[in-house]
C-alpha positions, -999 to +999 in steps of 0.1 A: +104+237+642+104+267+614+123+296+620+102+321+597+084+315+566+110+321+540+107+298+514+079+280+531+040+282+532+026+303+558-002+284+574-027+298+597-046+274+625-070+285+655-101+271+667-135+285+647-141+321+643-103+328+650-101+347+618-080+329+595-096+340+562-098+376+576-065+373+584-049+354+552-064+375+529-043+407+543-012+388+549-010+372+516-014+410+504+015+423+522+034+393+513+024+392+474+011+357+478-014+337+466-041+329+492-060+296+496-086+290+525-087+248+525-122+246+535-134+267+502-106+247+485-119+210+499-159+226+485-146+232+450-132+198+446-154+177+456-189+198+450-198+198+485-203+223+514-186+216+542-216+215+560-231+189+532-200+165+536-204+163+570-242+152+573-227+128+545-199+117+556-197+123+594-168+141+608-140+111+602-154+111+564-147+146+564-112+151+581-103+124+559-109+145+529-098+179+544-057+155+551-060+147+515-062+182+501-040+199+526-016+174+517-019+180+481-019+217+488+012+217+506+029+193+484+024+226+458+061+244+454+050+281+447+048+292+486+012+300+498-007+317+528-031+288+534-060+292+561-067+261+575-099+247+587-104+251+629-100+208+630-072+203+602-045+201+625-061+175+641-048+149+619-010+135+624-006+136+590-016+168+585+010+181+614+035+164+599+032+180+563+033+212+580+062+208+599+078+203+565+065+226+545+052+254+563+058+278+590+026+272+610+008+308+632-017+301+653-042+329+659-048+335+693-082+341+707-104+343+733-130+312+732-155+338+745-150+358+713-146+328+697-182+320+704-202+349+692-184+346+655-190+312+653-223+308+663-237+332+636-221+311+612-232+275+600-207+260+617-216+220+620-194+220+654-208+255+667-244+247+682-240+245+716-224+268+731-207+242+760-200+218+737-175+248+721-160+250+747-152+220+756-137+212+721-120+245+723-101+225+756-099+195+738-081+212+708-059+236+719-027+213+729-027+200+692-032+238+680+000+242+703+021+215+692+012+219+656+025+260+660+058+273+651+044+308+661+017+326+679+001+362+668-034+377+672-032+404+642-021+408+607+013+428+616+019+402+644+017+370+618+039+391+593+065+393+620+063+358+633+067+349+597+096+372+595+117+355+627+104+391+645+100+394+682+087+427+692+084+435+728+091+457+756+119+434+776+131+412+747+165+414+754+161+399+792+147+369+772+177+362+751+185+330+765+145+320+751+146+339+720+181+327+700+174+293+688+194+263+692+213+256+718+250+258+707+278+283+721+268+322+712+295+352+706+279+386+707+292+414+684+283+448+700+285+488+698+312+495+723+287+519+738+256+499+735+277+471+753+279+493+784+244+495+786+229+464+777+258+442+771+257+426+807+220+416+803+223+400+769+252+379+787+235+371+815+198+366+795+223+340+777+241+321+802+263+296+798+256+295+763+279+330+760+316+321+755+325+358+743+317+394+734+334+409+707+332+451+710+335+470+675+335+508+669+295+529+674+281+539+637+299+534+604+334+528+613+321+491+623+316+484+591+354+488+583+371+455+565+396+459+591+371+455+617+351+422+600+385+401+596+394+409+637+362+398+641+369+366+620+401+360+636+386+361+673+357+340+662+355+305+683+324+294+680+318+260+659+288+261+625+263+251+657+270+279+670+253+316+671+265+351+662+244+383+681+245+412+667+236+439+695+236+476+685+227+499+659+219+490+620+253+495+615+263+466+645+239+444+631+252+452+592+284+441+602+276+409+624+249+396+596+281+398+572+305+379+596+281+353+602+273+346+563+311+341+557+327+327+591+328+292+581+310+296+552+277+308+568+269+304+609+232+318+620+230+347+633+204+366+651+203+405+654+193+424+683+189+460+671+190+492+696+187+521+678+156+532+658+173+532+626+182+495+629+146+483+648+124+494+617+148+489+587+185+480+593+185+447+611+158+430+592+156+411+558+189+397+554+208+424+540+239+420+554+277+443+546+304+463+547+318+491+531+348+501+512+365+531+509+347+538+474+312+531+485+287+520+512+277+486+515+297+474+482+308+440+499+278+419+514+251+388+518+218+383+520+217+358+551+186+355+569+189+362+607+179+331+626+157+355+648+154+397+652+151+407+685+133+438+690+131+459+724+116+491+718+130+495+755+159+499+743+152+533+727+147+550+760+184+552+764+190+569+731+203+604+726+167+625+711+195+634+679+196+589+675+155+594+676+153+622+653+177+602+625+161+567+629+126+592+622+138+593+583+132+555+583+102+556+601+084+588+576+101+565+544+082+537+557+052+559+561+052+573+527+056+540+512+027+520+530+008+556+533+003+561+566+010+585+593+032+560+615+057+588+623+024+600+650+022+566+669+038+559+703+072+548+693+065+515+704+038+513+682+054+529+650+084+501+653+062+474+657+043+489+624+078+497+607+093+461+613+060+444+599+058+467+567+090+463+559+089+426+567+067+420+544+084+433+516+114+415+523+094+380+525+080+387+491+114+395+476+144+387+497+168+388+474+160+427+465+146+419+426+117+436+423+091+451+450+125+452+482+137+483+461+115+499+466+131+503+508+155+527+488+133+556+484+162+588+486+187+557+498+206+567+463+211+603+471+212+595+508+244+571+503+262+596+479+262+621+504+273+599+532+299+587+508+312+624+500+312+630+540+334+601+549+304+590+563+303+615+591+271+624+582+245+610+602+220+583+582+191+599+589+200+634+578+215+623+545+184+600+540+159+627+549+176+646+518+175+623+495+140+618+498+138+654+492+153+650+456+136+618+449+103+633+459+111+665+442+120+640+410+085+623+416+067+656+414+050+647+447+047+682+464+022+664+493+048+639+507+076+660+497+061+687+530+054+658+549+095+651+547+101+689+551+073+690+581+087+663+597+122+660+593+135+699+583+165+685+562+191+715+553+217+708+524+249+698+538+284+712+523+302+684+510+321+683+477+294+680+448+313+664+422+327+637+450+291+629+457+281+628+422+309+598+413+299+581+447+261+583+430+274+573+399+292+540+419+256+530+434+247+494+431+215+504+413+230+522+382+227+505+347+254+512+322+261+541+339+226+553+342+210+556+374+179+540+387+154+557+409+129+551+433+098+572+430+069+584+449+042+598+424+015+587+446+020+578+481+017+546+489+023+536+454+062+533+446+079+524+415+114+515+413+143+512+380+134+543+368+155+560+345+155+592+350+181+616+327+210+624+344+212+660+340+181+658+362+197+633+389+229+659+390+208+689+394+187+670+418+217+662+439+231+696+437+202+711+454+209+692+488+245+708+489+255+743+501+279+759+490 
């Protein structure tokens, strides 16, 4: 089976009135997709309703048409959201061109609700109501084998697409939620592995041959760190790496896994707020160097993100109140107020927005920058505090400057409202060469993210650099 929908079509099954068109449309929005729904696709090549082919042709007539342009739809190389129609999957043919070239979410729905959508419609197989029923029975073990993924809303197919789990309790379920079944070695915050180290070993069984502890925040991400890591590994290229911490924990064990043996999967199991809605999804895997943050890394795909919102209830409020700069980011840039959701909630909405984004461009060359809203100003600062300053307080003020560059006063109070960011004393002209270093200058220029309307972010913008440096200065004390 598909392990997300990188690279793939997304496909979207479910008996009638499940929602797949509803549904499709929004997702291949968020995922900057084209969208196709096969039953209007199936009418405009042949010149037919469906409901006209099938007094035609009979049912058999029909699904024989509906394998031949799913199978020419899939065959198609730029990836898709497709909505399928409520029998497609019925055909072994069918099944099988899914398998290979999609990652297949069935909608889950009640039949009951089921029912009272399709009955309004014209629906050839929705006019009895027990007959519905009954082929709702009938259907749903093909629905199930045909499924790489279940969800029931737009976010939730996102995140299935993604390789997401979101739920209160994940990390009991380890053992069900790493795929494959080869020999795992977990990579975890010293501290985090005292809390919930002994249930992500025991969750795992006998597949867990060893736990490898590595230094809480930035220090993990130490070269000296990665190559003890890479000396102690044992596991074979069947086997798993888990990353169990913070975004920094899961940084680090992404990077080990995309160069142990040239590449082993990997699967991150985030703890900290910072790392549940940004740091441990997408791929974006590294280390740092004493120059820079993040200068040495890989974009390897976790095999599966395991997020526990659980988790959070053992965090110190300051860890809440820095993972909060991700959160109001991600609320600026999708423009919504996520930061006043039950925290469950907001990392469920987090993890889906910014999954997304990563789907459409996972190797960060276009729409992904725009996740580095105040990152540039955020890392510089980090950078001229030997990284002692927490994430979310450098982040938090460089929003403030790339907000204040943006000339958006409304977001730039929400930031201030909800964050209260004070300028930090670090040396200014250390954090301007550490700007200067970031991976997103050109030619010595730097490029910006900004936020001139919310929810509408533009990224490589050149902005002079007298502006940048005066910018910068004003989140310093003296």
């Amino acid at each position: 089976m598909a392990e997300n929908a990188l690279g793939r079509h997304l496909a979207l099954a479910g008996f009638m009135g499940a929602g797949k068109t509803t549904l499709g449309w929004e997702v291949a929005r968020r995922l900057r997709r084209p969208f196709i729904d096969l039953d209007k696709e199936i009418e405009q090549r042949t010149g037919a309703t469906v409901e006209e082919l099938f007094a035609r042709d009979g049912e058999a007539g029909f699904r024989s048409i509906e394998e031949a342009v799913a199978a020419a739809l899939l065959e198609s190389i730029e990836p898709a959201v497709i909505a399928l129609g409520g029998g497609a999957v019925l055909s072994g043919g069918t099944r099988e061109y899914l398998r290979r070239r999609a990652f297949t979410v069935l909608l889950d729905l009640d039949p009951g609700v089921a029912w009272q959508r399709a009955r309004e419609s014209k629906r050839p197989l929705a006019v009895d109501e027990d007959a519905f029923h009954v082929l709702y029975r009938e259907r749903l073990p093909v629905y199930e084998d045909a499924a790489d993924a279940h969800a029931h809303d737009a976010d939730g197919v996102v995140l299935t697409a993604a390789g997401i789990d979101v739920k209160i309790g994940a990390v009991d379920l380890l053992g069900e939620l790493v795929p494959g079944s080869g020999e795992v070695e977990i990579v975890a915050d010293a501290n985090v592995a005292g809390i919930h180290g002994v249930v992500a070993q025991l969750a795992l069984g006998d597949r867990d041959i060893a736990s490898h502890d590595v230094p809480p925040g930035e220090p993990a991400k130490a070269v000296a760190v990665l190559e003890r890591l890479w000396r102690a590994f044992r596991i074979g290229r069947d086997g798993t790496i888990v990353g169990l911490g913070g975004g920094c924990t899961t940084d680090l064990a992404g990077f080990a896994a995309a160069t142990y043996m040239r590449g082993v999967p990997w699967v991150a199991v985030p703890t900290s707020l910072v790392g549940q809605v940004d740091a441990a999804i997408g791929g974006k895997t590294a280390v740092d160097l004493p120059g820079g943050k993040n200068l040495v890394g890989a974009f390897h795909w976790p095999a599966r993100v395991v997020i526990d919102p659980g988790t959070l209830e053992t965090l110190p409020e300051a860890e809440i109140k820095n993972g909060m700069a991700e959160v109001v980011k991600m609320g600026l840039l999708m423009s919504s107020s996520v930061w006043e959701q039950p925290l469950a909630e907001l990392v469920r909405r987090c993890a889906s927005f910014k999954a997304a984004v990563c789907l459409a461009d996972p190797h960060d060359l276009g729409p992904r920058n725009q996740l580095n809203l105040g990152h540039t100003f955020g890392h510089a600062l980090e950078a001229a505090a030997g990284y002692g300053l927490p994430h979310g307080q450098a982040l938090a003020l460089g929003m403030v400057a790339a907000l204040q560059l943006s000339g958006n006063d409304a977001a730039l109070a929400q930031v201030r409202r909800e964050l209260d960011p004070q300028p930090v004393r670090v040396d200014r002209d250390v954090a301007w060469a550490a700007l200067a270093r970031d991976k997103k200058t050109v030619g010595g220029t730097p490029r910006l993210v900004l936020l001139e309307r919310t929810g509408e972010p533009t990224w490589g913008r050149e902005v002079p650099a007298v502006d940048v440096r005066a910018a910068l200065d004003s989140l310093i004390s003296d």
